[in-house]
RODO-2510 file (C-alpha; in nm, 4 decimals, decimal comma):
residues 381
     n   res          X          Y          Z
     1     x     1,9869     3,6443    -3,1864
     2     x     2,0399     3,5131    -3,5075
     3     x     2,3187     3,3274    -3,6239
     4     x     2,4662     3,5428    -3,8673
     5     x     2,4569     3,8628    -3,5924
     6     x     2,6203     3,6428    -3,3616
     7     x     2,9327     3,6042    -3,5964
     8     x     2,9214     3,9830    -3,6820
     9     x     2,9375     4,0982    -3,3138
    10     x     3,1384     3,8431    -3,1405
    11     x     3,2906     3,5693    -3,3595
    12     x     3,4966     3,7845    -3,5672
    13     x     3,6309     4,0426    -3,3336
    14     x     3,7300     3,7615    -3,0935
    15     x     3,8911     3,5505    -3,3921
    16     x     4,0749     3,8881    -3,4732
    17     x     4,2365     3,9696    -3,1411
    18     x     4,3409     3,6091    -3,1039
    19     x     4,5115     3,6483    -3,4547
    20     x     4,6728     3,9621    -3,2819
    21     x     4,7496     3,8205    -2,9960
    22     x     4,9597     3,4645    -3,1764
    23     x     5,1256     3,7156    -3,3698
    24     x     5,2300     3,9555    -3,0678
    25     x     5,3279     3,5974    -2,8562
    26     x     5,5735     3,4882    -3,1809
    27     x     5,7332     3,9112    -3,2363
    28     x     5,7752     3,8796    -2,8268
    29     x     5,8594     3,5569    -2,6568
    30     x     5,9270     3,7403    -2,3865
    31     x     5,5414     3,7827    -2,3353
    32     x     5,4948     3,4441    -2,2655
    33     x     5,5184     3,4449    -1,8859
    34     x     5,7654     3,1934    -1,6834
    35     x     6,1290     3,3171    -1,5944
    36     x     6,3380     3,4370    -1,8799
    37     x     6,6112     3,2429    -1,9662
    38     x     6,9383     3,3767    -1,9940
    39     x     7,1252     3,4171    -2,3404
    40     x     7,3549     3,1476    -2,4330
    41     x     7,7046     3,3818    -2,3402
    42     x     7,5888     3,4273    -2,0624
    43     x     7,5637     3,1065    -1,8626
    44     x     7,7792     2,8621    -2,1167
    45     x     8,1489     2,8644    -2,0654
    46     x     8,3985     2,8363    -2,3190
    47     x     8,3679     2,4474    -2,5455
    48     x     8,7636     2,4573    -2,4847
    49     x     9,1099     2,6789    -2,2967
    50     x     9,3184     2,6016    -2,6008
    51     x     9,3645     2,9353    -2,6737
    52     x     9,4805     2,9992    -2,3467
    53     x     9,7323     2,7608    -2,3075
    54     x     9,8623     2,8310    -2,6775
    55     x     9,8967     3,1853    -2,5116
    56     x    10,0582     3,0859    -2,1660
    57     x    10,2074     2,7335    -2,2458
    58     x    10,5222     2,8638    -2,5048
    59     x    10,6065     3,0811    -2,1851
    60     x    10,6295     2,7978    -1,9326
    61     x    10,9788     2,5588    -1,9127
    62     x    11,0727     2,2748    -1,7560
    63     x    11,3561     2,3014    -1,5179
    64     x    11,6055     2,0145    -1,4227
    65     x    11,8854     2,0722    -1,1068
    66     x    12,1578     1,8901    -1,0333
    67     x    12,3858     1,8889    -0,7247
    68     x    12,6457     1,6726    -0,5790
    69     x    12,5395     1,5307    -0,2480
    70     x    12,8350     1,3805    -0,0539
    71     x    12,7942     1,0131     0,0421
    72     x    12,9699     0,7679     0,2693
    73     x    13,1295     0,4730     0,0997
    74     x    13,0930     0,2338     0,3761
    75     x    12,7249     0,0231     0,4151
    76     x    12,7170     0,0252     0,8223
    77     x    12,7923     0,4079     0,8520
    78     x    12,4405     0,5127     0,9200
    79     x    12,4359     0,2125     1,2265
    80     x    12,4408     0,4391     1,5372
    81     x    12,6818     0,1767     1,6711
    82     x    12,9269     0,2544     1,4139
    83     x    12,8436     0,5957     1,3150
    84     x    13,0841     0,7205     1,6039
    85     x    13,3863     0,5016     1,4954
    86     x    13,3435     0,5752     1,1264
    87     x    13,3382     0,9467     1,2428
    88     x    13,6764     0,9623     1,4250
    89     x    13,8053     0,7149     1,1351
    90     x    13,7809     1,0171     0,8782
    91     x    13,6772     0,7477     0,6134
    92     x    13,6905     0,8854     0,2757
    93     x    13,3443     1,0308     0,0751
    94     x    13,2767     0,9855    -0,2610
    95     x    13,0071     1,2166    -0,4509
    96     x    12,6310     1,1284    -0,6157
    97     x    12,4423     1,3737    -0,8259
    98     x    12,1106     1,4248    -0,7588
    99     x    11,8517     1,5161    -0,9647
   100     x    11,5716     1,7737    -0,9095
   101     x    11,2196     1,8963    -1,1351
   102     x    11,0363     2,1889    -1,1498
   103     x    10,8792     2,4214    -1,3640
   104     x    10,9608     2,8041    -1,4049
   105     x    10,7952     3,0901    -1,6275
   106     x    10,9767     3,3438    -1,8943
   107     x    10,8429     3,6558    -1,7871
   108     x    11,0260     3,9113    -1,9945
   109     x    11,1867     3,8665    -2,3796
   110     x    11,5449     3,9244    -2,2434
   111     x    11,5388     3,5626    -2,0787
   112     x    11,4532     3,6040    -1,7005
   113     x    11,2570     3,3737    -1,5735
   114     x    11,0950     3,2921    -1,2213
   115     x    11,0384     2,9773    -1,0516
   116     x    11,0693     2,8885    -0,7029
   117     x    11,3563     2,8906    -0,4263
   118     x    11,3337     2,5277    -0,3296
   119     x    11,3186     2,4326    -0,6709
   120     x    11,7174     2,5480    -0,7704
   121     x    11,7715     2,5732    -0,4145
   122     x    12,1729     2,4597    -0,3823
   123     x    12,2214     2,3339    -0,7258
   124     x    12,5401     2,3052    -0,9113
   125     x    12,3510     2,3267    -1,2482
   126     x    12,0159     2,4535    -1,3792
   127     x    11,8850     2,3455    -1,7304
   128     x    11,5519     2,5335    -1,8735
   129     x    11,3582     2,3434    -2,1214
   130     x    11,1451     2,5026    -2,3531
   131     x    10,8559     2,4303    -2,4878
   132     x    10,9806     2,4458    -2,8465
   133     x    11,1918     2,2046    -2,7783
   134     x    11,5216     2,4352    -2,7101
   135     x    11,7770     2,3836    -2,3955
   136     x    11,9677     2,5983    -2,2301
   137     x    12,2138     2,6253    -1,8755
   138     x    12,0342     2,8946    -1,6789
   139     x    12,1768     3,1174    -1,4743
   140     x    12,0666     3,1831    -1,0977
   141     x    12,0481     3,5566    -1,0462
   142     x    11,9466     3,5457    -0,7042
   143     x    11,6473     3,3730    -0,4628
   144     x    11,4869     3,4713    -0,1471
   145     x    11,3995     3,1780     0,1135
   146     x    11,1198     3,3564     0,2523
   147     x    10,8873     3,3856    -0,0390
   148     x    11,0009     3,0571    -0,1826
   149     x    11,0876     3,2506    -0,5809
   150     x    11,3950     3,2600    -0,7731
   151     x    11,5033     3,4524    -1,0959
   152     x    11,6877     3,2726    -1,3358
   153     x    11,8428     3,4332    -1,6957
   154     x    11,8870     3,2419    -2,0325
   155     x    12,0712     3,3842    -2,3240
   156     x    11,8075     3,2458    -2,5783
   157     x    11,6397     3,4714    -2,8973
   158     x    11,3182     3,4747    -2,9840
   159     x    11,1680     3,3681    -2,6312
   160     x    10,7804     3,4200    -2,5632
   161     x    10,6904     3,6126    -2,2176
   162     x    10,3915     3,5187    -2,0595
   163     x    10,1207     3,8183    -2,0391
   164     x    10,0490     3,9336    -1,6616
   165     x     9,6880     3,9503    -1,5242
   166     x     9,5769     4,1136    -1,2111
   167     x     9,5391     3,8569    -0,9293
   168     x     9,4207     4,1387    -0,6569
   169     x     9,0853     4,1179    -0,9023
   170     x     9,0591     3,7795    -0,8982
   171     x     8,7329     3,6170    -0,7344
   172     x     8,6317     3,2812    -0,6180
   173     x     8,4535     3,1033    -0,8340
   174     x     8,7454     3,2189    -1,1525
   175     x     8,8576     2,9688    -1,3678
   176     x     9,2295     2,8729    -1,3800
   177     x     9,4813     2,6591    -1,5396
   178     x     9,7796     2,5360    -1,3829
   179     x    10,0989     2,4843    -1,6427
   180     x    10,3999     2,2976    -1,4859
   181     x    10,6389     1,9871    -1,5480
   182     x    10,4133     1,7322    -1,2700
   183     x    10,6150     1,4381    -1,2319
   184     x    10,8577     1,4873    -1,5080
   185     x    10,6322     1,3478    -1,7770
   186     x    10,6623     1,7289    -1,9594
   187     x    10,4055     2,0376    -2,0044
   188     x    10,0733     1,9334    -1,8454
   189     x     9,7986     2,1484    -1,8086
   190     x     9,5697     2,1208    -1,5277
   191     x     9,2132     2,2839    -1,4764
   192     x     9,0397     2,4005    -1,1520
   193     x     8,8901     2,7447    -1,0103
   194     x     8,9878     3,0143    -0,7874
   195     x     8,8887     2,8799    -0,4184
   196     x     9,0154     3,1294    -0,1814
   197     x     9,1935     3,4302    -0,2431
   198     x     9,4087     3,6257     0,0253
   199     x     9,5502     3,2810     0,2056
   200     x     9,7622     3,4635     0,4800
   201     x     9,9932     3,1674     0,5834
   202     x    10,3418     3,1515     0,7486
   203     x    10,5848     3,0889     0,4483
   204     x    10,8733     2,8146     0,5395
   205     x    11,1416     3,0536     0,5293
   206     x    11,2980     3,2313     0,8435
   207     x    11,1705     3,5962     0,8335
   208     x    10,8721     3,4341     1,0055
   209     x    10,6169     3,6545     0,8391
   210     x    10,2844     3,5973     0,6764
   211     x    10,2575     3,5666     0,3293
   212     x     9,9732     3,5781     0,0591
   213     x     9,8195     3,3389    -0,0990
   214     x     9,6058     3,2032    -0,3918
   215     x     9,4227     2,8946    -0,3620
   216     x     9,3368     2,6374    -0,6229
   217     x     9,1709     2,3129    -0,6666
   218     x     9,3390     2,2758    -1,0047
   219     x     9,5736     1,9732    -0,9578
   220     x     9,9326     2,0865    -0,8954
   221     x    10,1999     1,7818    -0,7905
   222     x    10,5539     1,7406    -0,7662
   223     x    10,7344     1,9361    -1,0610
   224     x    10,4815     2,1372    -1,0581
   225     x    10,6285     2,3908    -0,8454
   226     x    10,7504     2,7332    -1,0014
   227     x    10,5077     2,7060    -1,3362
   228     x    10,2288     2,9112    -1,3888
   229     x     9,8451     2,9403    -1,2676
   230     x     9,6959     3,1426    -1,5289
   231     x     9,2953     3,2773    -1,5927
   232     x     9,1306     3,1526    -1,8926
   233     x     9,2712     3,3940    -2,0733
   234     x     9,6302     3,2681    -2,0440
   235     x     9,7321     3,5589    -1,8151
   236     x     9,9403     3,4981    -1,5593
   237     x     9,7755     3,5036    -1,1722
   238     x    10,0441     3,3638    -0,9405
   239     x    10,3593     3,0925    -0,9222
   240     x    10,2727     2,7892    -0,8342
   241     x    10,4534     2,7146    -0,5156
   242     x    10,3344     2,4551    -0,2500
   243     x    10,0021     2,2068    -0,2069
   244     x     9,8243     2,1261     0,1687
   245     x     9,8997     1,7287     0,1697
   246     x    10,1742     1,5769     0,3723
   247     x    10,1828     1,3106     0,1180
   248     x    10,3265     1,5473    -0,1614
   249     x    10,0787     1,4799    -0,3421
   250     x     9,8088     1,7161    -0,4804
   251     x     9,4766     1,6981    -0,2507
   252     x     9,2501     1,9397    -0,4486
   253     x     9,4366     2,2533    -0,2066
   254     x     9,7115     2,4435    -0,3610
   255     x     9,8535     2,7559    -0,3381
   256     x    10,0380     3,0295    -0,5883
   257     x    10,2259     3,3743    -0,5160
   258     x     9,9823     3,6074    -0,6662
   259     x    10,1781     3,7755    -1,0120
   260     x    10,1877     4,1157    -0,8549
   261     x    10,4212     4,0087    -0,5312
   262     x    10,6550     3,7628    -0,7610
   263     x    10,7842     4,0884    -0,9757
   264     x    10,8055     4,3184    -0,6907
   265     x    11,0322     4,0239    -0,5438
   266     x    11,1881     4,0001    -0,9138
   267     x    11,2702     4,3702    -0,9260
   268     x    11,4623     4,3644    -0,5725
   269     x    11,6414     4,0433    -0,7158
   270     x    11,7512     4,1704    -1,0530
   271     x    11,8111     4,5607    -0,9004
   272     x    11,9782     4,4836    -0,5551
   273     x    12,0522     4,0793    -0,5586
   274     x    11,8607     4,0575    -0,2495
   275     x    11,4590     4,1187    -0,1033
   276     x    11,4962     4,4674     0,0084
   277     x    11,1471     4,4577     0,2395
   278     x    11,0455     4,7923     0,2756
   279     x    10,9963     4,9495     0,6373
   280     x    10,7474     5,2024     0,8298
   281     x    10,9322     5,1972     1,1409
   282     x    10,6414     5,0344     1,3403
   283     x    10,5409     4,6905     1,5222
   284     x    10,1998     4,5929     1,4929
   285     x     9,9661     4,3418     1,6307
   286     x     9,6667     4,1784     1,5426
   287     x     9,3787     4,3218     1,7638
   288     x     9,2082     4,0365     1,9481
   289     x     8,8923     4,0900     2,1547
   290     x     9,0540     4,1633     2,4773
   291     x     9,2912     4,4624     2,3067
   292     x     8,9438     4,5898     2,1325
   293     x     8,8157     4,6181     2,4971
   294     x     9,1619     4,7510     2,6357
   295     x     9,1357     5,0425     2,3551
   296     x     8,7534     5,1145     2,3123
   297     x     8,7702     4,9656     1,9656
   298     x     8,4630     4,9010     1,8378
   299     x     8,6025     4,5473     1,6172
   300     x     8,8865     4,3654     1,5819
   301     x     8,9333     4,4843     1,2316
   302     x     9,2935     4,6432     1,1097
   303     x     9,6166     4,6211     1,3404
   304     x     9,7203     4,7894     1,6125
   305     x    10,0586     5,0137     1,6476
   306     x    10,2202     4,8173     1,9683
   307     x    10,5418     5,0486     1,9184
   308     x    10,7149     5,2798     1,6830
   309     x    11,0645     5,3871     1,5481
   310     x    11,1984     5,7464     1,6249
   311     x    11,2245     5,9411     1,2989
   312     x    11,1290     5,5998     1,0823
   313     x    10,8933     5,6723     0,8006
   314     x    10,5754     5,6363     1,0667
   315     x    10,6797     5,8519     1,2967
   316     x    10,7464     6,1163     1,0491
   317     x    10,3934     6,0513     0,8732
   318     x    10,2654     6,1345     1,2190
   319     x    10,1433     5,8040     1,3754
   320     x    10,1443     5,7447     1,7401
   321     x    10,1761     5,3885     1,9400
   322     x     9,8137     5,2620     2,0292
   323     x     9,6914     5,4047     1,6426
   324     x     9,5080     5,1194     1,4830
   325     x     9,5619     5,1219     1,0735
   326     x     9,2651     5,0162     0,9139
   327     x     9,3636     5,0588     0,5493
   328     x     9,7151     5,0861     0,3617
   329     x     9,6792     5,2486    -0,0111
   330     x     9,2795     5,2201    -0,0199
   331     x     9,3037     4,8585     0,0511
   332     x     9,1180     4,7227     0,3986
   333     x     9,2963     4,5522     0,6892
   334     x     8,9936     4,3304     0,7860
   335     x     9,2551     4,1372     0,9928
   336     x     9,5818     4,1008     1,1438
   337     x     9,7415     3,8261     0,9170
   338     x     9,6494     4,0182     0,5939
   339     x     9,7885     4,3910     0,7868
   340     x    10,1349     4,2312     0,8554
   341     x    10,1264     4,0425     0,5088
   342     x    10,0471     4,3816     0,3166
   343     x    10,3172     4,5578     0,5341
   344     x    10,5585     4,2684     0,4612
   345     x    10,5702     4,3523     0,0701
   346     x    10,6539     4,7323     0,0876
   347     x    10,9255     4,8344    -0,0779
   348     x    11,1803     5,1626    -0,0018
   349     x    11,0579     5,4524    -0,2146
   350     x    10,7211     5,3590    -0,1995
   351     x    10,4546     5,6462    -0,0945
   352     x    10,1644     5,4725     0,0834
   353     x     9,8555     5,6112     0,2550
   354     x     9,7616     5,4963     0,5873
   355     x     9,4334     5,4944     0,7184
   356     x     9,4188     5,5133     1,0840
   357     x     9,1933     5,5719     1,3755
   358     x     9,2414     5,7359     1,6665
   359     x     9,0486     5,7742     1,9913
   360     x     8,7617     5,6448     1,7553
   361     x     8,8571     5,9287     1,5326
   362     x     8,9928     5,8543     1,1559
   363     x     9,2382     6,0162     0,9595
   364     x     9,4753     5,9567     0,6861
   365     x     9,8921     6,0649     0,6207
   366     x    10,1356     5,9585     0,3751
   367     x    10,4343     5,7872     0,4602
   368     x    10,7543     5,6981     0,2524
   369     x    10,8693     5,3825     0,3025
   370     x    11,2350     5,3254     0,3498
   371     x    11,4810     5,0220     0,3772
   372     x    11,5321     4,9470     0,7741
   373     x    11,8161     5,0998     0,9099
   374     x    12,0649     4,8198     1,1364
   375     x    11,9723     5,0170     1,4579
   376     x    11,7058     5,2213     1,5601
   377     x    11,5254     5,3072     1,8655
   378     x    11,1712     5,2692     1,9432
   379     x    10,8837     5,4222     2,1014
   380     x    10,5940     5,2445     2,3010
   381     x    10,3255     5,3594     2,4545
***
């Protein structure tokens, strides 16, 4: 073959389709083989959260307490050999004002604000500071010991609200900011993620119920307490309320009252100066392996009716003792602690549907929540 044929038949067609071929590889990268890599909004998080806090941070004060705390004027009283004497002596006492921080957040333009309960807890005065600088006296409208929160009013203009989120759609993994008065050095924000979400822990109040939690690693310390955890878009998630460190100081686990609980506890506040908990007229238990077995359940999930109120709201709904409720309003009962938590934060006029299976059968009624009555009688199986 001669040279010249060679080029005609091979050489130029296979010059041309590798011309084709650099031009398809530069229109398409994609053609190049090897995992695609992702776009850069996808996998880069935001270069800063100063929009954010310029959002949440006018919303969130600084709150200083005061209270008098009586003290004895003589050195030996607290000697246990003395203590007696001094006692029967009725010895004068002479006052000291002590001095508590916190942090609280404006949540509507007319000047109510939340916090929490052992933040104002007994004080003689409450002082807001805002983040513009401004200072009022607050006013305590009412607090409930049991989910640790507290409304307080200010007669201020122009105040900024903070905007609400939706912490029953918040996953781990989120990113949050934690705005509070740590310390008493002023505003601080700190920055963390989302690392549990429905924390069902005893509160430290005395209803003895479960309560729900979010948990944080963002770094929340003393003063702290009552400011805001917020998404990265400045929205509000939860109230800041307590860490897991016997030292008091912040360990990388805290926890906040999600948003949505706080204003239901606002509205009883403001409405009724009290928590009104809402009731079906039921006790329930967690079901543990042996009452699975007892009742032919086939898991542990949801809670089980132990007994139930004559004419309360169950009863009337229909539900029997030995029912187990596997979902309230859509939302699963995968456990005891989060059943009795959701039951906990009910309130009277509320229509609910209640998901419940019996003898391995499921069905579903509505129920009307009410306030508890002071005496009623109860059925058991």
């Amino acid at each position: 073959m001669s040279l010249q044929r060679f080029f005609q038949e091979w050489a130029a067609p296979a010059g041309i389709g590798l011309a084709v071929a650099a031009l398809l590889l530069l229109a398409f990268p994609q053609l190049r083989g090897g995992a695609p890599k992702p776009a850069a909004d996808e996998w880069q998080g935001p270069v800063s959260y100063a929009r954010a806090v310029s959002l949440a941070g006018p919303a969130v004060v600084n709150i200083y307490t005061r209270k008098a705390v009586p003290q004895r004027q003589h050195p030996l009283f607290n000697d246990p050999l003395f203590r007696r004497l001094f006692d029967s002596m009725n010895l004068p006492q002479r006052e000291r004002m002590q001095s508590n921080l916190g942090s609280g957040v404006i949540v509507s333009d007319d000047g109510y604000i939340l916090t929490n309960h052992h933040v104002v807890d007994q004080a003689d005065a409450i002082v807001v500071l805002l983040a513009d600088g401004r200072e009022a006296q607050a006013q305590l409208v009412g607090s409930d010991i049991d989910f640790d929160l507290a409304v307080l009013k200010v007669e201020l203009s122009n105040l900024t609200s903070i905007e609400v989120g939706d912490p029953e759609k918040t996953q781990v993994g989120d990113v949050v900011l934690a705005i509070g008065n740590p310390f008493g050095v002023g505003q601080t924000v700190t920055q963390g993620i989302i690392s549990a979400t429905g924390r069902y822990l005893e509160n430290n109040g005395t209803g003895g119920y479960l309560q729900n939690f979010l948990q944080t690693d963002a770094a929340v310390n003393p003063g702290n307490s009552g400011g805001a955890l917020v998404d990265a878009h400045g929205r509000l998630l939860g109230i800041n309320t307590s860490i897991l460190n016997q030292s008091g100081y912040s360990g990388g686990i805290s926890f906040a009252i999600p948003a949505n609980i706080a204003f239901k506890v606002m509205q009883d506040i403001i409405e009724y100066g009290r928590v009104v908990p809402g009731w079906l007229g039921i006790e329930a238990s967690a079901i543990t392996p042996q009452l699975a077995r007892a009742f032919h359940l086939q898991s542990t999930n949801g809670v089980i009716i132990t007994a139930i109120y004559n004419q309360g709201p169950a009863h009337q709904a229909g539900l029997k003792p030995g029912d187990v409720i596997t979902h309230i309003d859509g939302q699963p009962i995968n456990d005891g602690k989060r059943g009795i938590a959701t039951m906990a934060t009910l309130r009277p006029g509320d229509t609910v549907s209640i998901t419940f299976v019996r003898k391995g059968v499921a069905d579903t009624v509505q129920a009307t929540v009410s306030e508890r009555p002071k005496a009623q009688r109860r059925s058991e199986p």
